[in-house]
C-alpha positions in Angstrom: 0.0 0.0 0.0 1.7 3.3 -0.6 0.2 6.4 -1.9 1.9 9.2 -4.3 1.4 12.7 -2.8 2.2 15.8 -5.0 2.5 19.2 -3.5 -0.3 21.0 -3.6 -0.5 24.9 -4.5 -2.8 26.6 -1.8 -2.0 29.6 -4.5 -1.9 30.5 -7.6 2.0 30.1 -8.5 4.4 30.0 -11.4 5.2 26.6 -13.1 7.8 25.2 -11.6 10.9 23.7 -12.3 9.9 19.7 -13.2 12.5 18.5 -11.1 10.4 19.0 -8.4 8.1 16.2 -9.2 11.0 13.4 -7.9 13.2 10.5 -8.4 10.7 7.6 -9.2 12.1 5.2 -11.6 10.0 4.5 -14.7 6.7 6.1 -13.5 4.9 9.2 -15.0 4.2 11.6 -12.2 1.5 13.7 -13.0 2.9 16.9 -14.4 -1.0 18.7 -13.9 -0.6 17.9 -9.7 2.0 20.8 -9.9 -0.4 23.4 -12.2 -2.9 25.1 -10.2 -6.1 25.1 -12.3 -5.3 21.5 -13.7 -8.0 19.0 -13.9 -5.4 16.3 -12.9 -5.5 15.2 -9.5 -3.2 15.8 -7.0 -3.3 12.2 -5.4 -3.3 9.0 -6.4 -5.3 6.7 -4.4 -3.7 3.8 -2.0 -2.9 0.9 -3.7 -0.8 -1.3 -5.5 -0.6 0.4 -8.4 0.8 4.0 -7.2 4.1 4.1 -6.9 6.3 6.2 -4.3 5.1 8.8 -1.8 5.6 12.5 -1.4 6.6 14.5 1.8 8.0 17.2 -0.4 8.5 20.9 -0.3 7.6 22.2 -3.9 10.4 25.1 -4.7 9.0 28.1 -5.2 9.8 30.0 -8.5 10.6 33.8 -9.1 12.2 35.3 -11.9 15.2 34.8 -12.1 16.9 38.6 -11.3 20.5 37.2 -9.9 23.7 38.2 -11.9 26.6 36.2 -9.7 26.5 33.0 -8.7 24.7 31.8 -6.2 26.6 31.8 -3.0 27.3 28.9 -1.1 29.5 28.7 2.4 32.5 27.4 2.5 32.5 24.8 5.4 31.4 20.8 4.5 27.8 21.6 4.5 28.3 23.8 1.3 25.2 25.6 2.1 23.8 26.7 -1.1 21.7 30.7 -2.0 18.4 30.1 -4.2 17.8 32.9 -5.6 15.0 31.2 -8.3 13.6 30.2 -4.4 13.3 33.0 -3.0 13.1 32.6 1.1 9.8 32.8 2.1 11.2 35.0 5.6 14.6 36.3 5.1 17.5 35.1 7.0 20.9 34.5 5.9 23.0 31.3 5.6 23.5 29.0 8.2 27.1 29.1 9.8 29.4 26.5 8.2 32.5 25.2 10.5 35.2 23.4 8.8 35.1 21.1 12.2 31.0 20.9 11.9 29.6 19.3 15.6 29.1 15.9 15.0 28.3 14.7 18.2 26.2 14.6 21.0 22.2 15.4 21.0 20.4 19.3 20.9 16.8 19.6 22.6 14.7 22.4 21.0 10.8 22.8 22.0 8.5 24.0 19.5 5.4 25.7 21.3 2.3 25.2 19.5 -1.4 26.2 19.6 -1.9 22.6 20.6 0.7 22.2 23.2 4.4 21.9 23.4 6.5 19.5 20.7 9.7 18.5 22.4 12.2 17.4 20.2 16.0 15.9 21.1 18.4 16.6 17.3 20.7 14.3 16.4 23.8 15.9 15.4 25.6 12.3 14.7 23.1 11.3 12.1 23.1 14.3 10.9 25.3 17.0 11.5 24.7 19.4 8.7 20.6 19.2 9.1 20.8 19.7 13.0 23.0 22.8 12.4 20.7 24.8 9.7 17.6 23.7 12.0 19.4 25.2 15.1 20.2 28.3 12.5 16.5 28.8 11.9 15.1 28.5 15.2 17.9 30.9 16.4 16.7 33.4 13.9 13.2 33.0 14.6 12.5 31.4 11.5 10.1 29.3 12.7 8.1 31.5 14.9 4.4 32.3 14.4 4.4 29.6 11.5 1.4 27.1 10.5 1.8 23.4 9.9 0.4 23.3 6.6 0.4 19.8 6.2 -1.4 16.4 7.7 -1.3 13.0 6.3 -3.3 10.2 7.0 -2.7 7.3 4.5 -2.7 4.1 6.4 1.4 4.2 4.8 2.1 7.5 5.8 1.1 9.5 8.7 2.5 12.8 9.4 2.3 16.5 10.4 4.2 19.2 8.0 5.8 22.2 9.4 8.8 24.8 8.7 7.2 27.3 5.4 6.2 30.5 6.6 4.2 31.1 3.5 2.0 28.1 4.7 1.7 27.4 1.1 4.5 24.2 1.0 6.2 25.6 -1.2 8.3 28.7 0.8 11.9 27.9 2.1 14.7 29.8 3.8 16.3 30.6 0.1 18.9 28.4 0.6 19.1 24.5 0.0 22.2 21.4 1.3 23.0 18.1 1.1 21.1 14.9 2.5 22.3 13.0 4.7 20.6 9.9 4.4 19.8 7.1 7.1 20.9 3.7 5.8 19.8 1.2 8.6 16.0 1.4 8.6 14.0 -1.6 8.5 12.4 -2.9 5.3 8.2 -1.2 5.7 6.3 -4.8 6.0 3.2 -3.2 3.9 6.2 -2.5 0.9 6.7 -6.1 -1.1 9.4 -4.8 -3.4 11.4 -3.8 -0.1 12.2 -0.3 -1.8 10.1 1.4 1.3 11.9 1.8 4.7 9.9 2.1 8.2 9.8 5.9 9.3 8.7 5.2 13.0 6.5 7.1 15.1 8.5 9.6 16.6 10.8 10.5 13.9 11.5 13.9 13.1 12.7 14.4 9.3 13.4 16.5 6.4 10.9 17.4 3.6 12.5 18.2 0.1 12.0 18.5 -3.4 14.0 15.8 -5.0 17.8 14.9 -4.2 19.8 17.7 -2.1 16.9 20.3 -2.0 17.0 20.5 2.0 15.7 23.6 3.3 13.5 24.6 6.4 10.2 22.3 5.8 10.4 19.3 8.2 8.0 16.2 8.8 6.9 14.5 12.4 6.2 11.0 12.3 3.0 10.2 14.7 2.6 6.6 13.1 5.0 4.2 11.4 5.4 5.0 7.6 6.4 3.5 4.7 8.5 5.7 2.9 11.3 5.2 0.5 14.8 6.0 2.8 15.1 9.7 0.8 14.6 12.3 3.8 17.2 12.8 6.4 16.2 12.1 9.5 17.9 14.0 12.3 16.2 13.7 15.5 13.2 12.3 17.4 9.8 13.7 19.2 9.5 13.5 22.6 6.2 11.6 24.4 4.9 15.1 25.2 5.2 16.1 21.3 3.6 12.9 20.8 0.8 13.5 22.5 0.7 17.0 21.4 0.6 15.2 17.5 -2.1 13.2 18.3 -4.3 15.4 19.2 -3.5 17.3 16.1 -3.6 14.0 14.0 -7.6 13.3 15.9 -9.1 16.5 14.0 -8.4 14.9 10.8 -7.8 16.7 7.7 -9.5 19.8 7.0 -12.8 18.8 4.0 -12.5 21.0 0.7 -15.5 20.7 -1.7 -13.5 18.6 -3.7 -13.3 16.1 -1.4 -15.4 15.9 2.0 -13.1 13.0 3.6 -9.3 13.8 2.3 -6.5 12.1 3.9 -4.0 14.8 3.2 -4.4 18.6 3.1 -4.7 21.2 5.5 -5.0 20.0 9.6 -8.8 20.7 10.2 -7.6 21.9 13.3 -5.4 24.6 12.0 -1.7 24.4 13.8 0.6 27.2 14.6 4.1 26.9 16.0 4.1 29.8 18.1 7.8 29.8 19.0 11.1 27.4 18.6 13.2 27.5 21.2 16.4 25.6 21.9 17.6 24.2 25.5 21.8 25.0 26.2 21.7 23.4 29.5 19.8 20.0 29.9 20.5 16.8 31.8 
């Protein structure tokens, strides 16, 4: 079971690039799920027969107005300017260490409308990730932000946060590197083996196809199948958990399109009201 899940406009928006629509071997993705006004659907059913799954943060696209390169820092995260993305809050690249942390574990709470999401970063699995989130929530990036996204596929259940624009499709104008885990269990719903388990509790990265990391992120609040592309780099504590759940209870929000969707808009509308990381913890 597995379900393909496009990003979806909530606005009226340029075409964008087509690399946005993923790395699935020998499938046609629907090219209309990215055009607002297109009479294609967005979603695929579940079933056998769609192939791959979404969590993906659609790049935005402006003209294009730069004249230099884009710039990129110099450290090993090679954190990289987007000027065709634009950043949906300004807020300039992250720092970028020649000796990046590597070690060790970073607890940030994100305050919501619905209670508090505690979160423990793993710098370890993913050194680079940890250190642009930290960046963010340091700048305030975060704050007085919707979670625009809630899935509810039986193979993939999770709440989308980190685009100011609340569209899915704004970033921090600036994109890195995955870092990729490489010792999840096979998904038991996933014959081919091709889907890993992404457990409840995980805290990961959203993107737009390989290396398009920027400030949209995913919580895990029930085991999913998804296909081992999105860096995960830290966990959700059992007071974030709750906090999801209650979140994940309201369902997704009806559209006259479709009066019982499974991914869309939380019907009860979350707002992160502040990110805050801990320096002293036991």
């Amino acid at each position: 079971m597995s379900s393909e899940l496009q990003p979806r406009p909530a606005v009226a928006a340029p075409r964008r690039p087509v690399r946005a629509l993923t790395r699935l071997a020998g499938v046609t993705v629907l090219a209309g799920a990215l055009v607002v006004g297109a009479s294609a659907t967005a979603l695929a059913a579940p079933g056998p027969s769609a192939d791959a799954e979404r969590v993906s943060a659609a790049p935005l696209t402006a003209v294009d107005t730069a004249t230099r390169p884009p710039r990129t820092t110099h450290g090993p995260c090679a954190y990289t300017e987007t000027p065709d993305e634009p950043a949906a809050r300004p807020v300039p690249l992250p720092p970028d260490p020649r000796r990046t942390p590597a070690r060790g574990s970073v607890r940030v709470t994100v305050a919501t409308n619905h209670g508090p999401i505690g979160l423990t970063l793993d710098r370890a699995a993913a050194p680079c990730t940890v250190q642009s989130f930290l960046h963010l929530v340091g700048k305030r990036f975060y704050d007085r932000t919707p979670c625009h996204r809630l899935t509810a596929y039986p193979t993939l259940s999770v709440l989308q946060c980190g685009d100011p624009s609340g569209t899915g499709e704004g970033g921090p104008g600036y994109r890195y590197r995955d870092e990729l885990p490489t010792d999840l269990p096979p998904a038991p719903t996933d014959p081919t083996g091709e889907r890993r388990v992404y457990a409840r509790g995980v805290l990961a990265m959203a993107n737009a196809g390989p290396d398009t990391n920027g400030s949209q992120f995913f919580l895990v609040y029930a085991n999913s199948a998804l296909r081992p592309n999105y860096t995960i780099f830290g966990e959700v504590d059992a007071v974030g958990l709750a906090t999801l759940d209650r979140i994940a209870a309201g369902g997704v929000a009806p559209t006259a399109e479709d009066p019982a969707p499974v991914d869309g808009a939380p019907a009860l509308p979350v707002t992160i009201r502040k990110a805050v990381r801990w320096h002293h913890h036991h």
